[in-house]
N, C-alpha and C positions, 0 to 999 in steps of 0.2 A: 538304138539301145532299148533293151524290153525293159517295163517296169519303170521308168523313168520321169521324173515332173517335167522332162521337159518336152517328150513327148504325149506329155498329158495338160500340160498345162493352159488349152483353150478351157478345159471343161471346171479348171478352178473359178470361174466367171460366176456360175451357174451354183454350181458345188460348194462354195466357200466363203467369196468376198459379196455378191450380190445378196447372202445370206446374211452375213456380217453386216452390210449396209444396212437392210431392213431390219436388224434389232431395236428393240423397243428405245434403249438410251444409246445409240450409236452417235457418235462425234461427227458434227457437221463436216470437222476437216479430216475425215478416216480418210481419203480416196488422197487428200493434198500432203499427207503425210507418210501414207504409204508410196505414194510418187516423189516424192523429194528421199525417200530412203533406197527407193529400188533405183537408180538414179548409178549409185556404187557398183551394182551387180550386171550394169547391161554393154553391151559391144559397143554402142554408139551413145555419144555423149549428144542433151538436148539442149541447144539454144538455152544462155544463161536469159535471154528476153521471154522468151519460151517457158523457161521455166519459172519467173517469174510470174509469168502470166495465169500459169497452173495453178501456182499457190495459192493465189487467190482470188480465187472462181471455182469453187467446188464442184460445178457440173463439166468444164472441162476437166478438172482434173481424176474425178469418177471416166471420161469417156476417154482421158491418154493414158491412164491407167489400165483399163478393160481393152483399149488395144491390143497390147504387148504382147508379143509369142513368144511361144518357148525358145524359138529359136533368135531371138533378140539378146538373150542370156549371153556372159561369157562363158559357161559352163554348166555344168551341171552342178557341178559343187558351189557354182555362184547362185542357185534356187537355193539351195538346201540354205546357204547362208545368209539367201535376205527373208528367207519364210521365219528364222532363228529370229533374224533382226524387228520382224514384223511384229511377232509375239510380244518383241519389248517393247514396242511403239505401242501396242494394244493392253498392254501391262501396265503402262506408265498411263494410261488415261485414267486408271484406278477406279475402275465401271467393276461395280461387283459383278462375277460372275462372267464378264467378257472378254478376257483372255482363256478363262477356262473353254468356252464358248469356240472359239478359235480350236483351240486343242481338242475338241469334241468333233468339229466339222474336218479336220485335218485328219484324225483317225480313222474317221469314216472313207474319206475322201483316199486315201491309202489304200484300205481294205475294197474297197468298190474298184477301185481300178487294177489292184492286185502289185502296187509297186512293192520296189524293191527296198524299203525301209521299213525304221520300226521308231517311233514316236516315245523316247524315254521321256519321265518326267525330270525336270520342273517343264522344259521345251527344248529335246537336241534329237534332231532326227539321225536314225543312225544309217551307215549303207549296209546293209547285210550280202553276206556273200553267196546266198543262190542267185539275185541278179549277174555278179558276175559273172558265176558258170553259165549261166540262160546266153549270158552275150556270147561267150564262148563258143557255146556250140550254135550259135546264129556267123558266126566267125568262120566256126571250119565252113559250114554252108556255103557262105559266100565265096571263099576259097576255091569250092569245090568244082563253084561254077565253071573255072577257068580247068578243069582237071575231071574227064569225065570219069576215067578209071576211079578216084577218091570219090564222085559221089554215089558210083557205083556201090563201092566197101562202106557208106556210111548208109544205104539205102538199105543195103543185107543186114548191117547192126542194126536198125528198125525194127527191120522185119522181125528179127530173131527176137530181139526185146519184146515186141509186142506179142511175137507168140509165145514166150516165156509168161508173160503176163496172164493171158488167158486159159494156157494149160496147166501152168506152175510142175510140168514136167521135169524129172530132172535129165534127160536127153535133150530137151530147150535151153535148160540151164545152160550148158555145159557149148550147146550151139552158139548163142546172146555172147558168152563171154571170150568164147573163141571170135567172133565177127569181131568183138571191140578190138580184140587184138590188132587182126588182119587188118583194121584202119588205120593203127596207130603203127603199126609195120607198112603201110603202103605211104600211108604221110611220109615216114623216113625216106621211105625209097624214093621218092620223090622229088625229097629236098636234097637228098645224095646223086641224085641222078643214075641210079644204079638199083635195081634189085638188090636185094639181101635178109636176112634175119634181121628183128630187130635188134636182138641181143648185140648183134656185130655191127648193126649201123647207127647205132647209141655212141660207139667211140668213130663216126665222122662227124657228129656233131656237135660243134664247139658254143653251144649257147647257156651249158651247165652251169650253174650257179656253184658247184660244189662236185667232186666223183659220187661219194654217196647221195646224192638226187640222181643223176646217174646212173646209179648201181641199182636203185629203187627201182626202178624204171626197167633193169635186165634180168633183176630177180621179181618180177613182178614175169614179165615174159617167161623168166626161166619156168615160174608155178605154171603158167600155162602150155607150155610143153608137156613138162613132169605128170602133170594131175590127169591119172588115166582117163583119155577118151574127149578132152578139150582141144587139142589141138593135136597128139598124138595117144599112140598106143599108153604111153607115158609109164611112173613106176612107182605099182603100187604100196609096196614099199614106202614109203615117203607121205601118203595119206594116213590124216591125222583124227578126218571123219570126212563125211559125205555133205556134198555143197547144198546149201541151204539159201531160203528167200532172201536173206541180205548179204549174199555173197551175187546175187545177180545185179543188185545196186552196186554194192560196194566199189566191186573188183570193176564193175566197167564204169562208175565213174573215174576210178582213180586212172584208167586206162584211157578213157574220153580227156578226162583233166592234163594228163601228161603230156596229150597229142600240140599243147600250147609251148611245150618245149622246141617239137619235130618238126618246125616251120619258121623260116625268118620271117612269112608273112605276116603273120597274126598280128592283128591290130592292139597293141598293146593298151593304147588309151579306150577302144573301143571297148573291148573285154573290163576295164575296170568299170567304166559307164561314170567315171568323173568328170 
């Protein structure tokens, strides 16, 4: 998962808590408190001798704490909710200025690493959903590996994107949003096991939440047909104006986004990054 504490979470060592430790009025047992809290949050449960032992011995419990990997976590949503829990432990010692302290290193520590949250006040981390899409398309990726044809169609949407980007061409345009199609047309064909239109292989796949998500999905195709010189001759007729720089995002995320339909493989837990 990109963006995520728990693939970042050696570097809270350094970043956060070693930081928190050397404050001027830091609490002898910050290290034995935060380990008897994190304690909820981890896969394997420690020797109740063990963890008595921790308690009280402040430098192990500073060194079985600064152990812990991210991947020791039950999840990710278990970071998010023992850093929530930590705050309170750090709140309740009633140290002016050291919970906010906490919330200053954590915002940072976010932004440095580029995760995928956002730090409301008074202390709730939020998930935000471009992590998810980030996972997604590390998803089709992985996917594709098994499928050279699909990573062929997602190498050509690349390309065309990036050269959309540099030219801001509207014969780039028009190329970038036609690729995302052909990906999201060959995903289907894929998972049908047959060639076809996407428009037509929309109704083999049974994984719709609703027909209108569905219909989204074939009148989105249909535009791209239609819309002269995307994907055909098309009819002009039917143009409303001339495509523009946020129809080169727009149209091919919603068309990247969709391809999580076209696949019973997609990692559904992965993609959310919970």
């Amino acid at each position: 998962m990109t963006g995520s504490f728990r693939t970042h979470w050696e570097y809270t060592t350094a970043d956060v808590w070693e930081v928190m430790a050397t404050h001027e009025y830091a609490p002898p047992d910050l290290f034995s408190d935060l380990f008897d809290a994190i304690e909820d949050f981890l896969t394997l449960s420690t020797p109740e001798a063990v963890l008595e032992e921790i308690r009280n011995d402040a430098d192990k419990a500073r060194e079985a704490f600064l152990a812990i990997k991210g991947s020791d976590f039950v999840s990710e949503t278990a970071i998010v909710e023992f850093l929530e829990e930590a705050h309170t432990i750090i709140d309740n010692y009633d140290i002016t200025g050291y919970a906010e302290y906490l919330k200053l290193l954590l915002r940072g520590f976010i932004r440095k690493y580029n995760l995928r949250y956002r730090l409301d006040d008074p202390f709730s981390l939020r998930f935000l959903l471009p992590g998810s899409f980030t996972n997604l398309y590390l998803e089709l990726h992985r996917m594709n590996t098994a499928n050279a044809h699909l990573g062929v169609l997602l190498q050509d949407f690349e390309h065309a994107f990036d050269s959309y980007a540099r030219s801001q061409n509207p014969v780039d345009l028009k190329t970038c949003i036609a690729k995302a199609s052909n990906y999201a047309e060959g995903l289907a064909s894929s998972t049908n096991g047959r060639a076809g239109t996407l428009g037509a292989l929309c109704n083999q796949i049974g994984d719709w939440p609703h027909d209108k998500v569905k219909e989204a999905l074939q009148n989105l195709y249909k535009f791209c047909s239609d819309y002269p010189g995307i994907r055909h001759a098309g009819d002009p007729s039917g143009t409303r104006r001339d495509l523009s720089v946020k129809d080169s995002t727009l149209i091919c995320l919603l068309l990247i986004g969709f391809s999580g339909y076209l696949s019973p493989n997609v990692d559904e837990q992965f993609v959310l990054g919970a």
